[in-house]
C-alpha atoms as a printed R data frame, in Angstrom:
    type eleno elety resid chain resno       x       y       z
1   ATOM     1    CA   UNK     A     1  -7.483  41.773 -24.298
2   ATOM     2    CA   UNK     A     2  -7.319  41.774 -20.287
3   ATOM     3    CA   UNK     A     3  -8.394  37.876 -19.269
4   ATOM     4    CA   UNK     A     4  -9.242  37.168 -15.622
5   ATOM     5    CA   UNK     A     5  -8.652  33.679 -14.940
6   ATOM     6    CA   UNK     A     6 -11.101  31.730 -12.295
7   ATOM     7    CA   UNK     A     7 -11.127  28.541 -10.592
8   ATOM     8    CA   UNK     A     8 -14.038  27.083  -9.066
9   ATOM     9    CA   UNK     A     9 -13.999  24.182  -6.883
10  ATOM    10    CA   UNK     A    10 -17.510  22.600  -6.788
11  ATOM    11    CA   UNK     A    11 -18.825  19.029  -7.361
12  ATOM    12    CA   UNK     A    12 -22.693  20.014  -7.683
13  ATOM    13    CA   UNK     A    13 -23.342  20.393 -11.432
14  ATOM    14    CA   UNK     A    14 -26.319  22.444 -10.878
15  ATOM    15    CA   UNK     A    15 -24.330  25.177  -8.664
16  ATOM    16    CA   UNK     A    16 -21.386  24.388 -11.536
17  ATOM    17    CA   UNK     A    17 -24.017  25.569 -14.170
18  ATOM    18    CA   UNK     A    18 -24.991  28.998 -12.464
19  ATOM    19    CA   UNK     A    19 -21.638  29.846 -12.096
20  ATOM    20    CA   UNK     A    20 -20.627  28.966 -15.828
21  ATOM    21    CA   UNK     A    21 -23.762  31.103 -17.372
22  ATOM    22    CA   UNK     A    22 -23.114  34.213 -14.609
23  ATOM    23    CA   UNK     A    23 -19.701  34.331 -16.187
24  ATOM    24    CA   UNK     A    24 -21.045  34.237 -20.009
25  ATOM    25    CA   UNK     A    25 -23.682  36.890 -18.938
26  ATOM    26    CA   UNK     A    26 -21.276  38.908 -17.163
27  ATOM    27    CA   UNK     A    27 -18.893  39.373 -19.831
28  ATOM    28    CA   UNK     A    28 -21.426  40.052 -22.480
29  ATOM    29    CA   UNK     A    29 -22.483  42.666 -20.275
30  ATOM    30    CA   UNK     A    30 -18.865  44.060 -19.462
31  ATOM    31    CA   UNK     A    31 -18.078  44.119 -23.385
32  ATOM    32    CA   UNK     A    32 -21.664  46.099 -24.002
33  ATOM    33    CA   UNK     A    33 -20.479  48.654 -21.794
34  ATOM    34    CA   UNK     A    34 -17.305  48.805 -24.142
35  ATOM    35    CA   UNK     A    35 -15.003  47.020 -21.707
36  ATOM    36    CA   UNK     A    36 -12.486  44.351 -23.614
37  ATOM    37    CA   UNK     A    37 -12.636  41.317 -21.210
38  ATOM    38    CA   UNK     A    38 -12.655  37.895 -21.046
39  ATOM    39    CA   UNK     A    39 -13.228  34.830 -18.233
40  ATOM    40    CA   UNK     A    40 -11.456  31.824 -18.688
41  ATOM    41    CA   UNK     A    41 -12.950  29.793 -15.838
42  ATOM    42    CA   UNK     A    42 -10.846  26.042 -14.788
43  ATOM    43    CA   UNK     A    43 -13.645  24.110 -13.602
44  ATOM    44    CA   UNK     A    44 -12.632  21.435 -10.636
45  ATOM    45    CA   UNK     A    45 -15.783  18.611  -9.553
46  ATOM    46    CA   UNK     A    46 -12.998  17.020  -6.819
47  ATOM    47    CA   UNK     A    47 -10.787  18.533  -3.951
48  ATOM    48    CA   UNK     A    48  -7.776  16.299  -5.890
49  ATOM    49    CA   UNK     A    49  -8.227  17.868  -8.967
50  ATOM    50    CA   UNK     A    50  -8.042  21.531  -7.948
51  ATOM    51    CA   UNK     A    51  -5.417  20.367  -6.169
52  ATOM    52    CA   UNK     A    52  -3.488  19.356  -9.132
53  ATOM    53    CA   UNK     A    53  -4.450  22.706 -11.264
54  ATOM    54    CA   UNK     A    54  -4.276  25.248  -8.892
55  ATOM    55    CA   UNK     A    55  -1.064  27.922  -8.873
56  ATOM    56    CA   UNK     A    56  -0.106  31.023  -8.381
57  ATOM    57    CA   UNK     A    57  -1.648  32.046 -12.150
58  ATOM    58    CA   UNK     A    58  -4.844  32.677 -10.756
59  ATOM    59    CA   UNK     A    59  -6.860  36.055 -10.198
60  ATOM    60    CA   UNK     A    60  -9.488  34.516  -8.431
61  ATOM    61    CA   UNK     A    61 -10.653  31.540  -7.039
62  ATOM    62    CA   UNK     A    62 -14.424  30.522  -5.869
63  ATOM    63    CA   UNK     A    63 -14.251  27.211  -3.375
64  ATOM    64    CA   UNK     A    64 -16.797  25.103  -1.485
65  ATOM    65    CA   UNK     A    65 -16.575  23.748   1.574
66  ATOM    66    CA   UNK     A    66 -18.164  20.889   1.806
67  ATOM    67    CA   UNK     A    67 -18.208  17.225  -0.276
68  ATOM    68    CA   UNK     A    68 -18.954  14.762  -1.271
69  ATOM    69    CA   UNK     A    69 -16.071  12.476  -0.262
70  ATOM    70    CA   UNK     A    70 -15.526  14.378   2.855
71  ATOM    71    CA   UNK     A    71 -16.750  17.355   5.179
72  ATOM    72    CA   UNK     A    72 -14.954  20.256   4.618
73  ATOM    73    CA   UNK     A    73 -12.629  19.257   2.439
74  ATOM    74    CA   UNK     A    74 -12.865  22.590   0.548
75  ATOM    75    CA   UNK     A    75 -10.781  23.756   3.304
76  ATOM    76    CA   UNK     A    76  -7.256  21.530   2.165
77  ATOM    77    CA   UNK     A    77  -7.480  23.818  -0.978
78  ATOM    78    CA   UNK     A    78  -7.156  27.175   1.402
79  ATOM    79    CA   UNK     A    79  -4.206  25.167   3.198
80  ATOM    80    CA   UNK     A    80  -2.372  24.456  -0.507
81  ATOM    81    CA   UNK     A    81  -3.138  28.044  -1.552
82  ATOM    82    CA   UNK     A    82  -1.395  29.729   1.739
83  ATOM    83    CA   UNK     A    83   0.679  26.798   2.199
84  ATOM    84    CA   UNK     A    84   2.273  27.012  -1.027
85  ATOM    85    CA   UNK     A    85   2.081  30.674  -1.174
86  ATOM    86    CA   UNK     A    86  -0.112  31.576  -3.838
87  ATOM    87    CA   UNK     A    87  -1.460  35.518  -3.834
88  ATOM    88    CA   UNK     A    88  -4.580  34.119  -5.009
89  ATOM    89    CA   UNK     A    89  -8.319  36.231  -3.830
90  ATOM    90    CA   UNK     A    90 -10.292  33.647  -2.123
91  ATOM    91    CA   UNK     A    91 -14.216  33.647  -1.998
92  ATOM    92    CA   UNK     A    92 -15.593  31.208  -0.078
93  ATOM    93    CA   UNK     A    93 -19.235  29.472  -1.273
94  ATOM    94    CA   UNK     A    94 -20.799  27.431   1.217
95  ATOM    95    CA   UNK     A    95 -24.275  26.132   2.639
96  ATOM    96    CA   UNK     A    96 -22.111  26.434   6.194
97  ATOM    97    CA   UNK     A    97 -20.558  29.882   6.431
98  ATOM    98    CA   UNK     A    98 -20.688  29.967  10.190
99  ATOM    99    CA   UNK     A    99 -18.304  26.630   9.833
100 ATOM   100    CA   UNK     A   100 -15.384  29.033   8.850
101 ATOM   101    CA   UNK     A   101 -13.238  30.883  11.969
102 ATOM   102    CA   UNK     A   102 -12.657  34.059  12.760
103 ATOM   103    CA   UNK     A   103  -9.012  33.545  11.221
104 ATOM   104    CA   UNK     A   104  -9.551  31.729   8.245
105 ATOM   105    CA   UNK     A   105 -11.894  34.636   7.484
106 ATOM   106    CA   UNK     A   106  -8.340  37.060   7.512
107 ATOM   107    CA   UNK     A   107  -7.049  35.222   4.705
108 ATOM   108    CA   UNK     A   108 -10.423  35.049   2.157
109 ATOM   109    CA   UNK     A   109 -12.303  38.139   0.091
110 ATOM   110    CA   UNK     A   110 -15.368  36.846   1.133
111 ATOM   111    CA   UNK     A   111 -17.288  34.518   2.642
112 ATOM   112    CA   UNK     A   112 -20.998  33.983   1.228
113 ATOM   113    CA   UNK     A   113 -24.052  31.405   1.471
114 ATOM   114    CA   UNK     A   114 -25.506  29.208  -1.258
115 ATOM   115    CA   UNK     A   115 -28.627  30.237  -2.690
116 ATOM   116    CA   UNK     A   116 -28.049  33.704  -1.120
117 ATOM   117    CA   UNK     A   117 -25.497  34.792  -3.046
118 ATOM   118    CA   UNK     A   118 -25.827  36.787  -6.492
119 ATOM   119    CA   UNK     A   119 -22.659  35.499  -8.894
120 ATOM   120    CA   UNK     A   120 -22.698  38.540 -10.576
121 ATOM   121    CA   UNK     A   121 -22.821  41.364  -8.081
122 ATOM   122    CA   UNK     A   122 -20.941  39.041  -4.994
123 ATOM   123    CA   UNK     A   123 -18.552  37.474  -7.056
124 ATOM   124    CA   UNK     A   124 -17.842  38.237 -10.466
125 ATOM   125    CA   UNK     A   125 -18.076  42.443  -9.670
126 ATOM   126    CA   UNK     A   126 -15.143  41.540  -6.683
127 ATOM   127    CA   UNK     A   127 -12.935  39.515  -9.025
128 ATOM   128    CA   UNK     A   128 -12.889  42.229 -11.413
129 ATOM   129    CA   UNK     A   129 -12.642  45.272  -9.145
130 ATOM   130    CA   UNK     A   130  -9.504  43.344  -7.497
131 ATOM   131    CA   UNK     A   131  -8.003  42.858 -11.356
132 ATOM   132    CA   UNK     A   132  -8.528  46.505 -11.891
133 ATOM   133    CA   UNK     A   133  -6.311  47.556  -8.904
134 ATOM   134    CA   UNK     A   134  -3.579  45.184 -10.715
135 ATOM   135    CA   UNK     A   135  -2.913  43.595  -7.361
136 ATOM   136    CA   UNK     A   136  -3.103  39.824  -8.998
137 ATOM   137    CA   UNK     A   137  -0.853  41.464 -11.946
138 ATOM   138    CA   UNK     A   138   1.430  42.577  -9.736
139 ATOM   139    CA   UNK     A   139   1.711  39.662  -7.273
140 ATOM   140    CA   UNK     A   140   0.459  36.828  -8.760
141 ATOM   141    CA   UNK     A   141   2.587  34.095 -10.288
142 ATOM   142    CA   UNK     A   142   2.594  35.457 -13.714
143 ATOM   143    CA   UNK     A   143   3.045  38.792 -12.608
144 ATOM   144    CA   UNK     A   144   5.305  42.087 -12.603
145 ATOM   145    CA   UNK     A   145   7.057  40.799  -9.089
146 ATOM   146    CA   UNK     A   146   8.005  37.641 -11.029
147 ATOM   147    CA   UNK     A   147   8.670  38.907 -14.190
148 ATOM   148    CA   UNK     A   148  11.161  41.183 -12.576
149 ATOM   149    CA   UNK     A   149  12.211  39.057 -10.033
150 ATOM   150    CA   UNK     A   150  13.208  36.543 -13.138
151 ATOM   151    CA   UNK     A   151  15.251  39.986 -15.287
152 ATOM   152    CA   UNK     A   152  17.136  40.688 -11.802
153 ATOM   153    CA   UNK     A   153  17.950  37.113 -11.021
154 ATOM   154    CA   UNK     A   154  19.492  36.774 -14.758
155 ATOM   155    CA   UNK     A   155  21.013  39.905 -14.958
156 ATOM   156    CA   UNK     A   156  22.177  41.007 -11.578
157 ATOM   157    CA   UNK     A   157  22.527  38.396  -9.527
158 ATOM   158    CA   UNK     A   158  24.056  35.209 -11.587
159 ATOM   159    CA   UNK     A   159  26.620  37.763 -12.925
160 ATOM   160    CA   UNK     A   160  27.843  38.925  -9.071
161 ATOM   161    CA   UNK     A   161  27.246  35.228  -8.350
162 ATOM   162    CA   UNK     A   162  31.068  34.484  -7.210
163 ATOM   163    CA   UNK     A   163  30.987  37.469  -5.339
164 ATOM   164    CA   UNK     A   164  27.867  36.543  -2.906
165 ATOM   165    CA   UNK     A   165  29.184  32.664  -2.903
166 ATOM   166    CA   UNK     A   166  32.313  34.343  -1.105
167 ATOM   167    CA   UNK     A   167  30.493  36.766   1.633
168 ATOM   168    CA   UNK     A   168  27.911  32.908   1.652
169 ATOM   169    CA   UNK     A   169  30.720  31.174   2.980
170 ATOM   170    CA   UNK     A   170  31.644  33.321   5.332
171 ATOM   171    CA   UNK     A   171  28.477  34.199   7.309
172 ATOM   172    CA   UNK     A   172  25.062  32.593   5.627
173 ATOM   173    CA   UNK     A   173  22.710  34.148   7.581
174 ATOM   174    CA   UNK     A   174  23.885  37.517   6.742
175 ATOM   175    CA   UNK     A   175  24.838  37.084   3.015
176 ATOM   176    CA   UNK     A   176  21.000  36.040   2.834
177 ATOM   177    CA   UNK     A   177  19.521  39.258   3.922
178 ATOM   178    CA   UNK     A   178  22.103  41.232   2.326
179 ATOM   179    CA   UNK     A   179  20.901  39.671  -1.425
180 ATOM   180    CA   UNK     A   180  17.267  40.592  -0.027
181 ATOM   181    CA   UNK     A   181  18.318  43.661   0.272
182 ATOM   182    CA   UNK     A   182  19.951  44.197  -2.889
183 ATOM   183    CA   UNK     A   183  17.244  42.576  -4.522
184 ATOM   184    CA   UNK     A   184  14.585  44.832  -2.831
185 ATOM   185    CA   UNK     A   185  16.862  48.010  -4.158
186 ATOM   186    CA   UNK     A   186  17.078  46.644  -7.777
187 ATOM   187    CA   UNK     A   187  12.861  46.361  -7.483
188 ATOM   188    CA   UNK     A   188  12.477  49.576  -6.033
189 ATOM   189    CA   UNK     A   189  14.986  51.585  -8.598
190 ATOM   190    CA   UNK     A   190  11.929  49.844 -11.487
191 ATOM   191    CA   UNK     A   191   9.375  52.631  -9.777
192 ATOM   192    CA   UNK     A   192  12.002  55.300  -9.839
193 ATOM   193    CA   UNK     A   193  11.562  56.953 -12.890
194 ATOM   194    CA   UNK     A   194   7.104  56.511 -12.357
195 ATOM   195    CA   UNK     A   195   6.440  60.268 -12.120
196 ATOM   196    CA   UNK     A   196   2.501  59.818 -11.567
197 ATOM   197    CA   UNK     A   197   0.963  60.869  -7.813
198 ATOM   198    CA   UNK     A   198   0.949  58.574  -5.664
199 ATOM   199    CA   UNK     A   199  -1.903  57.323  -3.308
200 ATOM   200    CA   UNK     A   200  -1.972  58.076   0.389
201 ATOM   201    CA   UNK     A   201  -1.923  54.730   1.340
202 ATOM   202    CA   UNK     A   202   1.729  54.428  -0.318
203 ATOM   203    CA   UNK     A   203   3.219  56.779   2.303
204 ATOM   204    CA   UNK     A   204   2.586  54.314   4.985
205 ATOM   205    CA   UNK     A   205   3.543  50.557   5.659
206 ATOM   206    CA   UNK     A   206   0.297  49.293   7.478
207 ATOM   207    CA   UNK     A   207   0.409  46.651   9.610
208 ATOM   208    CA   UNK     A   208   3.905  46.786  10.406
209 ATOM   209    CA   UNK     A   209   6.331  44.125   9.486
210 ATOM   210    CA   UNK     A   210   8.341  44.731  12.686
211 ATOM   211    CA   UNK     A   211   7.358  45.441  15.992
212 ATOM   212    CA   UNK     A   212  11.185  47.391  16.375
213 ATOM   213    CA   UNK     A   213  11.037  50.935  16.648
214 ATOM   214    CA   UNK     A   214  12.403  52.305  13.149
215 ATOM   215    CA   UNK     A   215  12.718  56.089  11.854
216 ATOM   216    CA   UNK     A   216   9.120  56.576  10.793
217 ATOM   217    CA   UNK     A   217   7.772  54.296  13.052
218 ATOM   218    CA   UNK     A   218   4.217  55.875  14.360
219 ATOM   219    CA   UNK     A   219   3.337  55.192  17.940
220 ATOM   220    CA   UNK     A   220   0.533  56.359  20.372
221 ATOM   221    CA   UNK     A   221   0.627  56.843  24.387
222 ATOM   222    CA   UNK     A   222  -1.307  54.515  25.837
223 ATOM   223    CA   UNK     A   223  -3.041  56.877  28.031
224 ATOM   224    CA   UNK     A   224  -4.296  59.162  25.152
225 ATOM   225    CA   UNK     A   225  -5.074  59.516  21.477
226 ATOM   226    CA   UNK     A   226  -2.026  60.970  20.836
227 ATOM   227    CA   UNK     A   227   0.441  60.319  18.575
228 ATOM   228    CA   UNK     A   228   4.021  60.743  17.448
229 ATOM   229    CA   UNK     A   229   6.700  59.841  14.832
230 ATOM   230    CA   UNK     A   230  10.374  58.277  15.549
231 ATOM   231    CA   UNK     A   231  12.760  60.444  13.776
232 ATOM   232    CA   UNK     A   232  15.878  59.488  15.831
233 ATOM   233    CA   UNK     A   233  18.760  58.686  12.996
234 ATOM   234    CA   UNK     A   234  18.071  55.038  11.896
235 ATOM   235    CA   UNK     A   235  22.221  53.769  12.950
236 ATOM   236    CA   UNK     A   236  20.315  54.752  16.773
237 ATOM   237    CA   UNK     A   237  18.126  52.493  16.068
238 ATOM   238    CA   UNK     A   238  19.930  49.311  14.416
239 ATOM   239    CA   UNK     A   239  19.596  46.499  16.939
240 ATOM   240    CA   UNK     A   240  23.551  45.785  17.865
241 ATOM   241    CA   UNK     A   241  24.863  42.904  19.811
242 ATOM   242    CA   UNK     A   242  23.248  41.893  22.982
243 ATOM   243    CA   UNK     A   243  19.773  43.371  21.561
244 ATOM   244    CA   UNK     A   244  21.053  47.093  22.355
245 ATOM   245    CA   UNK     A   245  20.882  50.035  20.175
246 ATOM   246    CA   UNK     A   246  23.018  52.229  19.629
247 ATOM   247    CA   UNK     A   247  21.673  55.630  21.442
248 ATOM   248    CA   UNK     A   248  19.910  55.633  25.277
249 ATOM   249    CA   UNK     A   249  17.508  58.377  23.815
250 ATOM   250    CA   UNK     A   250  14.843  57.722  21.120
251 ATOM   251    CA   UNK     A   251  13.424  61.313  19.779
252 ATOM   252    CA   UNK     A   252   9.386  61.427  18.897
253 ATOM   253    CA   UNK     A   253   8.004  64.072  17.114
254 ATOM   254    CA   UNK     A   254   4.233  65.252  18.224
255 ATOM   255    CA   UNK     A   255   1.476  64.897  15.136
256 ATOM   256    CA   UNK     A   256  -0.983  67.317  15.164
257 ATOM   257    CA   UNK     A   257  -4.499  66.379  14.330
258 ATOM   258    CA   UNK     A   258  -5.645  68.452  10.619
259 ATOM   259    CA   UNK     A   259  -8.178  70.462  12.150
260 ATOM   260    CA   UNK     A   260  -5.812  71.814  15.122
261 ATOM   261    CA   UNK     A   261  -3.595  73.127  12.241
262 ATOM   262    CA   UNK     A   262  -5.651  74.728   9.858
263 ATOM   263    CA   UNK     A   263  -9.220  74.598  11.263
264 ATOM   264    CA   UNK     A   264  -8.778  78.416  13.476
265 ATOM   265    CA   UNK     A   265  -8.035  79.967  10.035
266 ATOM   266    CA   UNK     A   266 -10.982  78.158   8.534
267 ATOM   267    CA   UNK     A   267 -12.875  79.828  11.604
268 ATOM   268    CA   UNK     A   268 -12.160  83.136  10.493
269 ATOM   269    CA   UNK     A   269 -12.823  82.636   7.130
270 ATOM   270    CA   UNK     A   270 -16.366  81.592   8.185
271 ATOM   271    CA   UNK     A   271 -17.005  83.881  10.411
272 ATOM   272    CA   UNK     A   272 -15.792  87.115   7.538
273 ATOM   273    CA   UNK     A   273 -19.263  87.983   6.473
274 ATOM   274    CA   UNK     A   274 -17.955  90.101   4.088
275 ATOM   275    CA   UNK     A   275 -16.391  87.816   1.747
276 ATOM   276    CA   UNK     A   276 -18.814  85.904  -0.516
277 ATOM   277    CA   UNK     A   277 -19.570  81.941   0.246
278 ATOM   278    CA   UNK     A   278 -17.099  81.223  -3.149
279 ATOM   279    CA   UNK     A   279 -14.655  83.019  -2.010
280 ATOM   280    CA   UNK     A   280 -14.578  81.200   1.344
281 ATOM   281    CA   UNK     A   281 -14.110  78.201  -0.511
282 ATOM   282    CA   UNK     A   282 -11.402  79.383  -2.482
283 ATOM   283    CA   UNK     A   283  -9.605  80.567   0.767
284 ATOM   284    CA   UNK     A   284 -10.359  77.683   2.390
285 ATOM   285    CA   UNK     A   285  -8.605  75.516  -0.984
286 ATOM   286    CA   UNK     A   286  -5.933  77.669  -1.364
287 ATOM   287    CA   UNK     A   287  -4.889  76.951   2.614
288 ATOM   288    CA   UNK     A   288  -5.217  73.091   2.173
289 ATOM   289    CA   UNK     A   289  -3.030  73.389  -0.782
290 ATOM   290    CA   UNK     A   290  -0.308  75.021   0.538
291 ATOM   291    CA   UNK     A   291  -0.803  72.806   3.598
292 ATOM   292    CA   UNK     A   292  -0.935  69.478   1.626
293 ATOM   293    CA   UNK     A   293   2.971  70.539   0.007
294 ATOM   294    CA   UNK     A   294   4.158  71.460   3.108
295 ATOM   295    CA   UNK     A   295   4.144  74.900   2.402
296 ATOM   296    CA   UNK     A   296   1.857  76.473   4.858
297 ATOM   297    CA   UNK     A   297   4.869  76.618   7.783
298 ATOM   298    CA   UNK     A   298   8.655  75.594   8.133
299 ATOM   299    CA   UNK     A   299   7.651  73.118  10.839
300 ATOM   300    CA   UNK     A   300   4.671  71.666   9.842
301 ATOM   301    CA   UNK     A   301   4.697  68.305   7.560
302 ATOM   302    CA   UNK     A   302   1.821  66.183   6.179
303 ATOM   303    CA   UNK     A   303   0.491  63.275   6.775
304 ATOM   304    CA   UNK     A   304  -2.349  61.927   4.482
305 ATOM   305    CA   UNK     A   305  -5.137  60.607   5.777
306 ATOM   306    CA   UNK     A   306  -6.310  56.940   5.131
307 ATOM   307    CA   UNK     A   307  -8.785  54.656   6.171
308 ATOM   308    CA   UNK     A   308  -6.491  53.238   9.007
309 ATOM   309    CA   UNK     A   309  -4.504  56.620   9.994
310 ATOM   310    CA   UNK     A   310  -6.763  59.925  10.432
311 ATOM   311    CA   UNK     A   311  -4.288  61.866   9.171
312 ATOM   312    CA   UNK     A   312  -2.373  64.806  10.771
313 ATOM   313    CA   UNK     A   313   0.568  67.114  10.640
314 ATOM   314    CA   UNK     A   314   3.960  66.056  12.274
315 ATOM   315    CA   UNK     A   315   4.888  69.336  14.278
316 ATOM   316    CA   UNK     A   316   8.639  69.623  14.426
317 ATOM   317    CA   UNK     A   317   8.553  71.676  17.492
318 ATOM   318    CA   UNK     A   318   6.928  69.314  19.887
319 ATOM   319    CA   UNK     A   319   9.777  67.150  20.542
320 ATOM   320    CA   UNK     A   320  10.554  64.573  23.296
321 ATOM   321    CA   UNK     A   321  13.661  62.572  23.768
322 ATOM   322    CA   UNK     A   322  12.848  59.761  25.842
323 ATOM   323    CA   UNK     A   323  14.799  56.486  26.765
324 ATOM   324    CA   UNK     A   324  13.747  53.136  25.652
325 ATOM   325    CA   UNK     A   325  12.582  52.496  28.839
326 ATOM   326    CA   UNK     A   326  10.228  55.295  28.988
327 ATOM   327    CA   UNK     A   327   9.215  54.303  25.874
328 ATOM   328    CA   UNK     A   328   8.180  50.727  26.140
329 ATOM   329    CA   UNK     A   329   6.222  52.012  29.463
330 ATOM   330    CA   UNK     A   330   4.777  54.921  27.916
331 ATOM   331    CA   UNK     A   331   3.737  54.084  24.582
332 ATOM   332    CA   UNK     A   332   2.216  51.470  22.165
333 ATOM   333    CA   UNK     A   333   4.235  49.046  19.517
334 ATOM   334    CA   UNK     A   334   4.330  51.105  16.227
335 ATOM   335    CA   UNK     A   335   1.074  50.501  14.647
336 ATOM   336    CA   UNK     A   336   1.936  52.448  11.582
337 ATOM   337    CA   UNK     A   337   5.343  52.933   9.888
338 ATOM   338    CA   UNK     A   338   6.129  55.398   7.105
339 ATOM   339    CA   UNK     A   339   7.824  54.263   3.817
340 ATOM   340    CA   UNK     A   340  11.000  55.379   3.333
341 ATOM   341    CA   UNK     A   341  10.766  57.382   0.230
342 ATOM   342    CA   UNK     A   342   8.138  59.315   2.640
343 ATOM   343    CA   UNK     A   343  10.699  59.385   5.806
344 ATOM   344    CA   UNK     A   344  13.706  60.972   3.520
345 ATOM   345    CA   UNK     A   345  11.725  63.917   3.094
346 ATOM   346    CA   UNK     A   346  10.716  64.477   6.642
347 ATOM   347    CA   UNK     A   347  14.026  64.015   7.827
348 ATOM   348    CA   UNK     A   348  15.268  66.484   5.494
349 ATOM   349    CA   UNK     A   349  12.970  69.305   6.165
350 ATOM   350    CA   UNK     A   350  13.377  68.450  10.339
351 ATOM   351    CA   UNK     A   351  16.947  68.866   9.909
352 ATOM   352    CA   UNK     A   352  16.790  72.223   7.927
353 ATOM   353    CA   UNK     A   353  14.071  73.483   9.857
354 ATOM   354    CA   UNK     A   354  16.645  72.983  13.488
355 ATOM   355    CA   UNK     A   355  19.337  74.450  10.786
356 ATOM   356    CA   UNK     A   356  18.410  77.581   9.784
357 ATOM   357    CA   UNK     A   357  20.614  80.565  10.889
358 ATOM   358    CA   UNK     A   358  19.788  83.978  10.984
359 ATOM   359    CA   UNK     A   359  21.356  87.658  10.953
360 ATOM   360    CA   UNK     A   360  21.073  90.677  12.286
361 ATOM   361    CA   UNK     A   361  18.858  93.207   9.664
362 ATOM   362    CA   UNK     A   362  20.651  95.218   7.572
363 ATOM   363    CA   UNK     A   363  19.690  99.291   6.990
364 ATOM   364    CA   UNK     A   364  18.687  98.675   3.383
365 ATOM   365    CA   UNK     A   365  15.790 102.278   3.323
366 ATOM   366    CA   UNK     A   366  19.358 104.342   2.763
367 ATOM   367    CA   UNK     A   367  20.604 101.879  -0.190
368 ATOM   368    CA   UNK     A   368  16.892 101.477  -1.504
369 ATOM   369    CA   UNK     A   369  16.738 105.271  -1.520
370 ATOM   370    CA   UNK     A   370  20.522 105.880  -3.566
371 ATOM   371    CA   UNK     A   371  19.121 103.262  -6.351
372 ATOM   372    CA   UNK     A   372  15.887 104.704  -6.781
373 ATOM   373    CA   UNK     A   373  17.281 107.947  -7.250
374 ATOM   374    CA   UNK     A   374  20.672 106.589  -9.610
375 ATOM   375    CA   UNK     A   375  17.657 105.308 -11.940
376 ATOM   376    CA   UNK     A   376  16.526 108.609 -12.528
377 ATOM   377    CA   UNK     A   377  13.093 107.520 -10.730
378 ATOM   378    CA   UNK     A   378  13.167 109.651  -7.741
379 ATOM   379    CA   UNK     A   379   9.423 110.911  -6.765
């Protein structure tokens, strides 16, 4: 049975007491409905205490601001949650939401006002819509990341051990992002063999760790809306010695907007009153769907769209090859990069769209015409 496990840090009994019989009521509710759940809720009356019981086992956690033994001393339990690097959703309860800034608000779920707020609907709904995406499963301290992190540690790395002790001893600093990177790849290959669909937002890596310029990156001139993809080879772009890379031109790839690509056959279709309204739907799906698999032209590839990118179609004949220069002048820092599952299949249809090699036309109508007529099925 899934559990969702809550911490509250509140010394007001009364405020203590709503929360506890919102939770009972909820999960009666939640189980009518024919939903196997249960709440385990850690109550804490003192900033010490949660102190003391809070960790990174958490799927939620519901903290006031202000108490008795000091104002705002909610706000040391925020600093031991990000200090100490627990993936733990956040919803602040206080008579003083104004008290909290603009970038403490970056780092909580919420922020809501006592006597305002409805448990059920502004808390309780949020902690269990967040559990449903598996994102505390997946992150938290008792979940998937760890547990794996724990088999690859036992079985991968303490095994190669000597090995990475020798390339340690040699140069530290790179040994340690060398066993990030293996241990990144050993994660990754776990998803490997997950055949399901994946969700637009997976194609992208939004915000940007890196401000670099990387194959994928996505980066818009600054005196326009428009926007292109890096797809220079990635060894260009490796940062060498000296802060140089390795190539003095960068190549970007125009993105067409969606409409620009399919909207003038949509036109038509509208504008064919002989074709029923159905079938202009149809039309219209049967378009998107060969456009979606990148099967509507050679040099056309998708983009999906998501709530931070509108979406588009990376057009492998607009092409500019400009120097670093240009492009620190010219354009924005990458505010988008795509993943690199994603970027392996661009690359690969870019280079065997620029590869393709034709020949002259054969006469075939004499050849058509002798086997016809060797099957006996001359006219």
């Amino acid at each position: 049975m899934p559990e969702i496990k809550l911490i509250i840090v509140e010394d007001a009994e009364s405020d203590l007491k709503v929360c506890r019989d919102s939770v009972e009521t909820y999960q009666q509710k939640k189980n009518d409905e024919g939903v196997d759940l249960t709440f385990e809720l850690t109550e804490c009356k003192t900033v010490d205490d949660a102190l003391n019981k809070i960790d990174g086992s958490f799927d939620g956690a519901i903290v006031d601001l202000k108490f008795s033994d000091g104002d705002d001393r909610g706000k040391d339990v925020l600093v031991k949650i990000k200090g100490s690097f627990f993936r733990i959703p956040v919803i602040i309860l206080t008579g003083t939401p104004d008290s909290i800034g603009e970038e403490e608000k970056s780092d909580l779920v919420k922020v809501l006002k006592k006597g305002e707020a409805d448990y059920q609907k502004d808390i309780l709904d949020v902690f269990f819509e967040i559990y449903n995406t598996g994102l505390t499963r997946i992150m938290g301290g008792r979940g998937k990341i760890e547990q794996t992190l724990n088999e690859v540690f036992l079985k991968n790395l303490l095994p190669q051990l000597p090995d990475w002790k020798i390339y340690g001893k040699a140069d530290p600093s790179r040994t340690e992002k060398a066993l990030l990177r293996f241990t990144l790849n050993h994660l990754v290959q776990i998803l490997d063999d997950d055949e399901d669909q994946c969700f637009p937002e997976e194609v992208y890596i939004y915000p940007p760790l890196s401000d670099g310029l990387k194959t994928g990156s996505i980066v818009k001139k600054m005196d326009g809306e428009y926007l292109y993809v890096v797809l220079s080879p990635a060894c260009d772009l490796v940062v060498r010695n000296g802060g140089q890379i390795n190539t003095d031109r960068i190549l970007l790839v125009g993105i067409d907007m969606e409409q620009k690509v399919y909207g003038y056959r949509f036109k038509k279709i509208d504008e064919d009153n002989a074709i029923t309204p159905e079938e202009k739907i149809d039309r219209k799906k049967s378009i998107l769907d060969a456009a979606f698999t990148n099967r509507y032209t050679l040099y056309h590839h998708w983009l999906p769209k998501t709530s931070f990118f509108p979406g588009g179609f990376v057009n492998f004949r607009k092409l500019s090859a400009l120097s670093k220069k240009e492009c620190r002048k010219n354009f924005e820092k990458p505010h988008i990069q795509i993943s690199p599952h994603f970027v392996k299949d661009i690359l690969s249809r870019f280079s065997s769209y620029y590869a393709r090699q034709g020949q002259p036309d054969i006469e075939r109508n004499k050849i058509i015409d002798e086997v016809v007529s060797s099957s006996g099925e001359t006219e």
